[in-house]
PAMAR-438536 format. One record per atom (N, C-alpha, C): residue number from 1; residue in one letter; atom name; x negated, y, z. Coordinates in nm, 2 decimals, padded with zeros to 4 digits. Layout:
// PAMAR-438536
@resi: NUM | resn: A | name: CA | x: X | y: Y | z: Z
...
This chain:
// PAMAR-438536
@resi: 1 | resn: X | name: N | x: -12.37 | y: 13.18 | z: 14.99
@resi: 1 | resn: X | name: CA | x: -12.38 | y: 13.32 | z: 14.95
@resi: 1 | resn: X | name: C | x: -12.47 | y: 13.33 | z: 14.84
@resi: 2 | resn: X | name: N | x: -12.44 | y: 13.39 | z: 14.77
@resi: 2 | resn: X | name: CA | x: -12.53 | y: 13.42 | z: 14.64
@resi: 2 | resn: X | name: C | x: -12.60 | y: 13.55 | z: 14.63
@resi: 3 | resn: X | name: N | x: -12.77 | y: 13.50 | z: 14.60
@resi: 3 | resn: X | name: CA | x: -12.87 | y: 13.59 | z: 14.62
@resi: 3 | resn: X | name: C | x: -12.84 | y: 13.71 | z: 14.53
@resi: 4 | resn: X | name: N | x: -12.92 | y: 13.82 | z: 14.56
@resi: 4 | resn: X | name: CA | x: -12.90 | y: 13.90 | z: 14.47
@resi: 4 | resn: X | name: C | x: -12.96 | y: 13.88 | z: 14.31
@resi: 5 | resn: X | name: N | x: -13.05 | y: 13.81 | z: 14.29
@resi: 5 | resn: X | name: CA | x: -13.16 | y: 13.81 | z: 14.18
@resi: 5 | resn: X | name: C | x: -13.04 | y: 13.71 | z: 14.07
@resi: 6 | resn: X | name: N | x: -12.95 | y: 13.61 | z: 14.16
@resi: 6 | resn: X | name: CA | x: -12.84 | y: 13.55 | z: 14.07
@resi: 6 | resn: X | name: C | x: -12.76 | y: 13.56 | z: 14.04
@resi: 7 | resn: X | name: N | x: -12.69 | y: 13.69 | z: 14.10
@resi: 7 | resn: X | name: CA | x: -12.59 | y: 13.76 | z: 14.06
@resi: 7 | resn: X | name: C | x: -12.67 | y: 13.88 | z: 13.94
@resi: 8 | resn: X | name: N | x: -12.77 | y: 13.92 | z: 13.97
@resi: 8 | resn: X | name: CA | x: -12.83 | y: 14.04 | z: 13.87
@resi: 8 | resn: X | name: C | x: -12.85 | y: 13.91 | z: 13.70
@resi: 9 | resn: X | name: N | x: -12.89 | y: 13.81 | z: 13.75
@resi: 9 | resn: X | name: CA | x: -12.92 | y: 13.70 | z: 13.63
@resi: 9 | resn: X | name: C | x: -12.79 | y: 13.70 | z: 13.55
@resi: 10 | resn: X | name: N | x: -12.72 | y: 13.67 | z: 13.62
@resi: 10 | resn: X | name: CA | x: -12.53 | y: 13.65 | z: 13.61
@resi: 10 | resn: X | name: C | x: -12.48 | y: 13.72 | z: 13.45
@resi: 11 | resn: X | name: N | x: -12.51 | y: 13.82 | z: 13.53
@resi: 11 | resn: X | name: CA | x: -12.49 | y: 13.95 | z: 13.45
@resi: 11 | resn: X | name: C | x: -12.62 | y: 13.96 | z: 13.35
@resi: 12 | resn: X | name: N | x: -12.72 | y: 13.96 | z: 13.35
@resi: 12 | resn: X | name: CA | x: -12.81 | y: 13.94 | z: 13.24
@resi: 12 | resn: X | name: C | x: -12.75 | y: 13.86 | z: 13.11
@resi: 13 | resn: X | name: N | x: -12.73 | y: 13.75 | z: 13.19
@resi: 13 | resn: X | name: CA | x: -12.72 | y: 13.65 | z: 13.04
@resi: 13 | resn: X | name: C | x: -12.59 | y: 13.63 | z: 13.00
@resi: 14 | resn: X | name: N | x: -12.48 | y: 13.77 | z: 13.07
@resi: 14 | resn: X | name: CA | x: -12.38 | y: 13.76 | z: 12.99
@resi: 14 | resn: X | name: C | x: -12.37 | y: 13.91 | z: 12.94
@resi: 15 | resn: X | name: N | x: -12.42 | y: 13.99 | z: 12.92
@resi: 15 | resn: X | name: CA | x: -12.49 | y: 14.08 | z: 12.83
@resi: 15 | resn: X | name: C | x: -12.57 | y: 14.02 | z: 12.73
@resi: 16 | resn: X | name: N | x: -12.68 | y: 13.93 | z: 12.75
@resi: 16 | resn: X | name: CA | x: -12.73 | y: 13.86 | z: 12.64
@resi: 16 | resn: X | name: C | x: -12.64 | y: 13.80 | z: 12.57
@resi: 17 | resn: X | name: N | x: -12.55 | y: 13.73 | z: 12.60
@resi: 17 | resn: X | name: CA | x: -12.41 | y: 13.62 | z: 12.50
@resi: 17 | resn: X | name: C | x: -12.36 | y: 13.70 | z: 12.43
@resi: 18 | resn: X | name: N | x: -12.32 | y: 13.85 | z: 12.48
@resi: 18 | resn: X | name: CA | x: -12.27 | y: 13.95 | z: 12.44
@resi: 18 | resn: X | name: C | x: -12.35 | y: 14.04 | z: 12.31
@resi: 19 | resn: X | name: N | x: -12.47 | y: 14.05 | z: 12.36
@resi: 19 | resn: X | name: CA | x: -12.56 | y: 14.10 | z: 12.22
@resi: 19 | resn: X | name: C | x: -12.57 | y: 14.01 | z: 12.14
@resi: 20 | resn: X | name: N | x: -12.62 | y: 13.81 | z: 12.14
@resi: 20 | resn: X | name: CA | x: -12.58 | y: 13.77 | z: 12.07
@resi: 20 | resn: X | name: C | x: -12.50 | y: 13.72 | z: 11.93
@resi: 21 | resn: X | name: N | x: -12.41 | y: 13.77 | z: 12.05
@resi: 21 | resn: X | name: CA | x: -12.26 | y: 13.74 | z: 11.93
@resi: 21 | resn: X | name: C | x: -12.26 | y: 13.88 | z: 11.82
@resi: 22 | resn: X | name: N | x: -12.30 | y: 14.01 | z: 11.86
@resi: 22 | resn: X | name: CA | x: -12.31 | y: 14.14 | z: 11.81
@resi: 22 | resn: X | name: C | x: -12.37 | y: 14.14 | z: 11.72
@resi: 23 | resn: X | name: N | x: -12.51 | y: 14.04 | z: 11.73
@resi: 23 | resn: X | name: CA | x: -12.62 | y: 14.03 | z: 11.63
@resi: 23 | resn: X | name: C | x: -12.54 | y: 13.97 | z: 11.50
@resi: 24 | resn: X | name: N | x: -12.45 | y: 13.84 | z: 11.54
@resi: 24 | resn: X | name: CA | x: -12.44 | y: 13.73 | z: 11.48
@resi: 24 | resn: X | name: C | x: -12.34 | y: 13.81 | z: 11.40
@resi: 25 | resn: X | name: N | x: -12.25 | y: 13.88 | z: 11.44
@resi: 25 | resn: X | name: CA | x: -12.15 | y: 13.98 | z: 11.39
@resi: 25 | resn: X | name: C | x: -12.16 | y: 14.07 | z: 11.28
@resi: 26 | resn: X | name: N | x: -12.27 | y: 14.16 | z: 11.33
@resi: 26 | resn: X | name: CA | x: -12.35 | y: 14.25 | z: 11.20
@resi: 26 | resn: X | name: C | x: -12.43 | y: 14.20 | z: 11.16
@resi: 27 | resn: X | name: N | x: -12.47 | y: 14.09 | z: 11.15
@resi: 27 | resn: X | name: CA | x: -12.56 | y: 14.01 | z: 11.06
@resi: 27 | resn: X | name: C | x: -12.69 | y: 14.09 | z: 11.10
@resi: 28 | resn: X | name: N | x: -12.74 | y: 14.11 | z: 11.22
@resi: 28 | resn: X | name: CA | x: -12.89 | y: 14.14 | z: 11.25
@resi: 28 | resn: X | name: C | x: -12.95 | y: 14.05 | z: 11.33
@resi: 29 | resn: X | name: N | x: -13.07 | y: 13.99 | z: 11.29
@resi: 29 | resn: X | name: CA | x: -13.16 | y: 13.91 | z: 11.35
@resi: 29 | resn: X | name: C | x: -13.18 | y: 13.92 | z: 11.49
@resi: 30 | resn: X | name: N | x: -13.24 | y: 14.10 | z: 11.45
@resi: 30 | resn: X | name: CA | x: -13.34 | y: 14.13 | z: 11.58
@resi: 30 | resn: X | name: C | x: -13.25 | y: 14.13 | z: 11.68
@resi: 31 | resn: X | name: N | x: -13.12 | y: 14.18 | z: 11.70
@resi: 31 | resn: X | name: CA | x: -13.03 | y: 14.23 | z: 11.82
@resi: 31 | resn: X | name: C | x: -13.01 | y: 14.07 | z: 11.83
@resi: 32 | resn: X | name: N | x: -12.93 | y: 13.97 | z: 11.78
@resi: 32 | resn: X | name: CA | x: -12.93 | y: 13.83 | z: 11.80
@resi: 32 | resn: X | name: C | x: -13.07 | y: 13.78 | z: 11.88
@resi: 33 | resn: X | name: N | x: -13.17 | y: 13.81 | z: 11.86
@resi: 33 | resn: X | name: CA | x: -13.29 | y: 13.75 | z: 11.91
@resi: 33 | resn: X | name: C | x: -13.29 | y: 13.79 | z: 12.09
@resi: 34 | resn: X | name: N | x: -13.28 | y: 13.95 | z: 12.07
@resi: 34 | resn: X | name: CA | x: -13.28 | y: 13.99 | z: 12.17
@resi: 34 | resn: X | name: C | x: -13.18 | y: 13.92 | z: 12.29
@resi: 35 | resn: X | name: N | x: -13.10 | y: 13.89 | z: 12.23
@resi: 35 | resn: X | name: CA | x: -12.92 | y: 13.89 | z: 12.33
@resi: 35 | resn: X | name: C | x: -13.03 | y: 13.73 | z: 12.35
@resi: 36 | resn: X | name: N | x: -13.08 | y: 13.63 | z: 12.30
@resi: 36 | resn: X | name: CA | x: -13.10 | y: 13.46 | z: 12.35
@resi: 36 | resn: X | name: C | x: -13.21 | y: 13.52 | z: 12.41
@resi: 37 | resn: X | name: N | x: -13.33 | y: 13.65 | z: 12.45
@resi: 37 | resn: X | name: CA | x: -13.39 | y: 13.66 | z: 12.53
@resi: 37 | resn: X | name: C | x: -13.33 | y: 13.69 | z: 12.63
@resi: 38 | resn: X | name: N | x: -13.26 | y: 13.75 | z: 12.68
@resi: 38 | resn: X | name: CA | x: -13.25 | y: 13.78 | z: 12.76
@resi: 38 | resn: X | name: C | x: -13.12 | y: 13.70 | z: 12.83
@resi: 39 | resn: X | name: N | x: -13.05 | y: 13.60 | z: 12.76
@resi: 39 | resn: X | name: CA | x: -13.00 | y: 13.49 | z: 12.81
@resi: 39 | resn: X | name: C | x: -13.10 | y: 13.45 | z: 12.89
@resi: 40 | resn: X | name: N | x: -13.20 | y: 13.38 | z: 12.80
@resi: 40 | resn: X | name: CA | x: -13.31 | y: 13.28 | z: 12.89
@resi: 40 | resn: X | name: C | x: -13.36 | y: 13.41 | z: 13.00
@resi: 41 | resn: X | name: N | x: -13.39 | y: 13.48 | z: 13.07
@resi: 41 | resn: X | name: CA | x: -13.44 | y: 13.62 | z: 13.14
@resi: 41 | resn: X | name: C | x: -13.33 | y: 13.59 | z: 13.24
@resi: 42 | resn: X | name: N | x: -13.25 | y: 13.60 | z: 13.21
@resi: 42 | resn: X | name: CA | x: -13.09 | y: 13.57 | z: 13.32
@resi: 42 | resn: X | name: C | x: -13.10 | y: 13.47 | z: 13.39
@resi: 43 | resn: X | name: N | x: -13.12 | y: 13.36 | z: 13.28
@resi: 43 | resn: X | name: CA | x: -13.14 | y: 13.22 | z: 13.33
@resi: 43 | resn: X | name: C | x: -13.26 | y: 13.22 | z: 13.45
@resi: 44 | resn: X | name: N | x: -13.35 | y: 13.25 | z: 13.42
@resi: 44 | resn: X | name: CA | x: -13.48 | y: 13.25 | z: 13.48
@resi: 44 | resn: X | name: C | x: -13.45 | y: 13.33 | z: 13.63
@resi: 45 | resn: X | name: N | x: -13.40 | y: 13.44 | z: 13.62
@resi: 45 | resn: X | name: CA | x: -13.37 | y: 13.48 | z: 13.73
@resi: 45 | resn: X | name: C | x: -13.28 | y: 13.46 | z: 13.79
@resi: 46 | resn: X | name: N | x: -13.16 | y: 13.38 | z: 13.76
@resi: 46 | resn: X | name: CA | x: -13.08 | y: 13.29 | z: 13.82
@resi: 46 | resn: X | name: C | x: -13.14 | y: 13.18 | z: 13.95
@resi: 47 | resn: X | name: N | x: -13.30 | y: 13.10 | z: 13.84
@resi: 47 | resn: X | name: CA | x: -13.33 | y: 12.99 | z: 13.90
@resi: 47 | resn: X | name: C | x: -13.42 | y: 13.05 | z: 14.01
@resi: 48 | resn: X | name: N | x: -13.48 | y: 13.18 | z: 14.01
@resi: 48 | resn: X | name: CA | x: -13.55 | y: 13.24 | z: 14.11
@resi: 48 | resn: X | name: C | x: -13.44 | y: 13.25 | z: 14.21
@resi: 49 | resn: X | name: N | x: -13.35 | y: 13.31 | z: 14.18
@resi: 49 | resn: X | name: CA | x: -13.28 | y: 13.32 | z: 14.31
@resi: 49 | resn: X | name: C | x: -13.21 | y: 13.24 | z: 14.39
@resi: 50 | resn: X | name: N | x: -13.19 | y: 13.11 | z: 14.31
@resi: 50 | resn: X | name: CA | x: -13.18 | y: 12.98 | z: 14.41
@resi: 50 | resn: X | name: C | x: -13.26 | y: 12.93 | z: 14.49
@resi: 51 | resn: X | name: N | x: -13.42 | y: 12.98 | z: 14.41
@resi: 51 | resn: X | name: CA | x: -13.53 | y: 12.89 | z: 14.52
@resi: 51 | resn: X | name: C | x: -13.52 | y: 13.01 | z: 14.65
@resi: 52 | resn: X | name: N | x: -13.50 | y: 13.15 | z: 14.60
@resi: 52 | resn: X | name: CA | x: -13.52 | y: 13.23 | z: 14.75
@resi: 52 | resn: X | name: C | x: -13.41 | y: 13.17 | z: 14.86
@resi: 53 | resn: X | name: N | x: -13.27 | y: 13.16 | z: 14.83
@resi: 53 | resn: X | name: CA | x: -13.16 | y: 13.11 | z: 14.88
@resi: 53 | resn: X | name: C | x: -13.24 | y: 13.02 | z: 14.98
@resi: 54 | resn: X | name: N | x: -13.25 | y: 12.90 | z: 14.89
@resi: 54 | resn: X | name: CA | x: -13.29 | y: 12.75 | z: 14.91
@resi: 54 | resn: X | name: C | x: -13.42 | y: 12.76 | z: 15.03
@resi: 55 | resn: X | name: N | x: -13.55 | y: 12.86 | z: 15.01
@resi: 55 | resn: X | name: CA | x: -13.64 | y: 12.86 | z: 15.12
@resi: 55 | resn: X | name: C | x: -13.54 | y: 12.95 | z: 15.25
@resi: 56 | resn: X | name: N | x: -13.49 | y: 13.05 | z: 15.23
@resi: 56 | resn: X | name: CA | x: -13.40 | y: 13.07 | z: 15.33
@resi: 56 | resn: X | name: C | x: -13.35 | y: 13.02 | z: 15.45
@resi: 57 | resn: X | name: N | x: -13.26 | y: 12.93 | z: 15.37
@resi: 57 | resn: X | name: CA | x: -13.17 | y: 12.83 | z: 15.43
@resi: 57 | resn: X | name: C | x: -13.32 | y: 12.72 | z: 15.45
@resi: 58 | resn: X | name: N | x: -13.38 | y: 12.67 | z: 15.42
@resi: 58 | resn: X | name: CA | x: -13.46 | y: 12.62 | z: 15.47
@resi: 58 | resn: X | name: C | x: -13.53 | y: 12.65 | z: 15.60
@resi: 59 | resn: X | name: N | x: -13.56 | y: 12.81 | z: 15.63
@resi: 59 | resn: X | name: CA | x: -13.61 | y: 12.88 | z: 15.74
@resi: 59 | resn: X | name: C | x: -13.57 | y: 12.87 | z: 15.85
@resi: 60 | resn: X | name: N | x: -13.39 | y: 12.89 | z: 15.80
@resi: 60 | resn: X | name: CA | x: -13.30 | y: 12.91 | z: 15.90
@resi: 60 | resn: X | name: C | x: -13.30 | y: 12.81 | z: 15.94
@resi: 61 | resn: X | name: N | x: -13.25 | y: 12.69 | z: 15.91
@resi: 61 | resn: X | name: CA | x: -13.27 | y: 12.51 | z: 15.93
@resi: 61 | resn: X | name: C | x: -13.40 | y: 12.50 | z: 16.06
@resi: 62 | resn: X | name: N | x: -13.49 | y: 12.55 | z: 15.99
@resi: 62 | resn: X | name: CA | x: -13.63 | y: 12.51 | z: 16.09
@resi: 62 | resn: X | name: C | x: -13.60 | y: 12.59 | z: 16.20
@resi: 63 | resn: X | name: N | x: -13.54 | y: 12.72 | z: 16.21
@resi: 63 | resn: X | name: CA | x: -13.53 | y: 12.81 | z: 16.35
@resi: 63 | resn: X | name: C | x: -13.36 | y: 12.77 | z: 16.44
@resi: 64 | resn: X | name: N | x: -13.31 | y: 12.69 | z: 16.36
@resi: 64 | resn: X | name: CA | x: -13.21 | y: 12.60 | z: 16.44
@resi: 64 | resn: X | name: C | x: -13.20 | y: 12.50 | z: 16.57
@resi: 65 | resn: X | name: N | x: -13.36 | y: 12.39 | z: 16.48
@resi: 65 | resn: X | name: CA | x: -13.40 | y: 12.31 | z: 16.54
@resi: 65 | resn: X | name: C | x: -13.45 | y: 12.27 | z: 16.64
């Protein structure tokens, strides 16, 4: 199951792809800059929400046992 913080990521950095390309389109820097921040933002909160998953399932593992 996928956390919530990886699915909101999900969606971050493909609104960033999407500003990127917009930037690169009308020839503006700043909106291009913007869209690879918030790629990497997506990204980052992608990898947060695997470690929450990951300690989870880890929890649950130990209250199995």
């Amino acid at each position: 199951m996928m956390d919530s913080d990886e699915l909101k990521g999900k969606m971050k950095e493909g609104v960033g792809k999407a500003k990127e390309a917009w930037g690169d389109a009308t020839d503006n820097p700043e909106t291009e800059a913007e869209g690879q921040t918030d790629q990497a933002e997506g990204q980052m909160q992608q990898g947060w929400g695997k470690v929450k998953e990951a300690g989870r399932d880890l929890l649950d593992d130990d209250d199995n046992a």
